[in-house]
N, C-alpha and C positions, 0 to 999 in steps of 0.2 A: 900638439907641437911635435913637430920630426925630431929625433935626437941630436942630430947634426946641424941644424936650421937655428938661424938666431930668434927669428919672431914665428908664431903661428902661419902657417897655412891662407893665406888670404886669395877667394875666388871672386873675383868683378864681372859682372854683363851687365852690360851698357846698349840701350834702354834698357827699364828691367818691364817693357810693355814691348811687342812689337806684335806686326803680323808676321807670319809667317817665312816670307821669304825677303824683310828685312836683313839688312846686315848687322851682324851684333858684333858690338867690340867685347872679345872675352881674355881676359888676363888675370893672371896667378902670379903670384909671389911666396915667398918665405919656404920654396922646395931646395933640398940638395942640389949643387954647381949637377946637373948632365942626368939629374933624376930622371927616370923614363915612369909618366903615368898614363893614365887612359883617362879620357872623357865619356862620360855619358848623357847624353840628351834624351829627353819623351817630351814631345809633345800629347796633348788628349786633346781627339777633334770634340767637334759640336756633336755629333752623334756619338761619344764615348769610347772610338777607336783610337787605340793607342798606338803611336808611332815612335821607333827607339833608334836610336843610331850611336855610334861610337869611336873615338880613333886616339891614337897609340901615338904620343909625343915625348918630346925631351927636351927639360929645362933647358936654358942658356948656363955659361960660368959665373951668372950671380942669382942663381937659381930662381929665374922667372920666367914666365911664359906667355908669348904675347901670339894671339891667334892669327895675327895679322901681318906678322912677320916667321911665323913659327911654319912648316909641312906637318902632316898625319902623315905619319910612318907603318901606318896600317889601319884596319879595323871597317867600319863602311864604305870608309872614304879613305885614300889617299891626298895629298898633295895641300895648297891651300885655300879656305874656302872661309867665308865672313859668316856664316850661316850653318848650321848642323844640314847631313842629309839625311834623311828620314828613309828607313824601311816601312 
């Protein structure tokens, strides 16, 4: 639990099955009002290669995070996207 945060930390994706280039609803709650954190995604294909991507966001003023309404502030991807992009 964050110092400042009244509940734990909670991370949702929504399916928790999809393929690939499905859209996934992803949301966070219980972060500090304007917290800036990073996401990280890997996928692992059917042949064992691994693919990572990541991006650089910031809580709202009730310290949540909704990917659907939220931009990437950096990191693989900029802007908003339903889906991780994969290097």
């Amino acid at each position: 639990m964050d110092a400042d945060s009244k509940c734990p930390v909670e991370l949702l994706v929504t399916p928790t099955k999809s393929l690939v280039d499905d859209d996934l609803d992803v949301t966070l709650s219980g972060l500090r009002s304007w917290q800036t954190i990073t996401l990280v995604a890997a996928l692992t294909t059917e042949d064992d290669r691994t693919m990572l991507s990541h991006a650089h966001y910031v809580a709202d003023h009730e310290g949540c995070l909704d990917l659907h309404r939220s931009s990437a502030h950096g990191g693989s991807y900029t802007g908003k996207h339903n889906h991780p992009r994969y290097n």
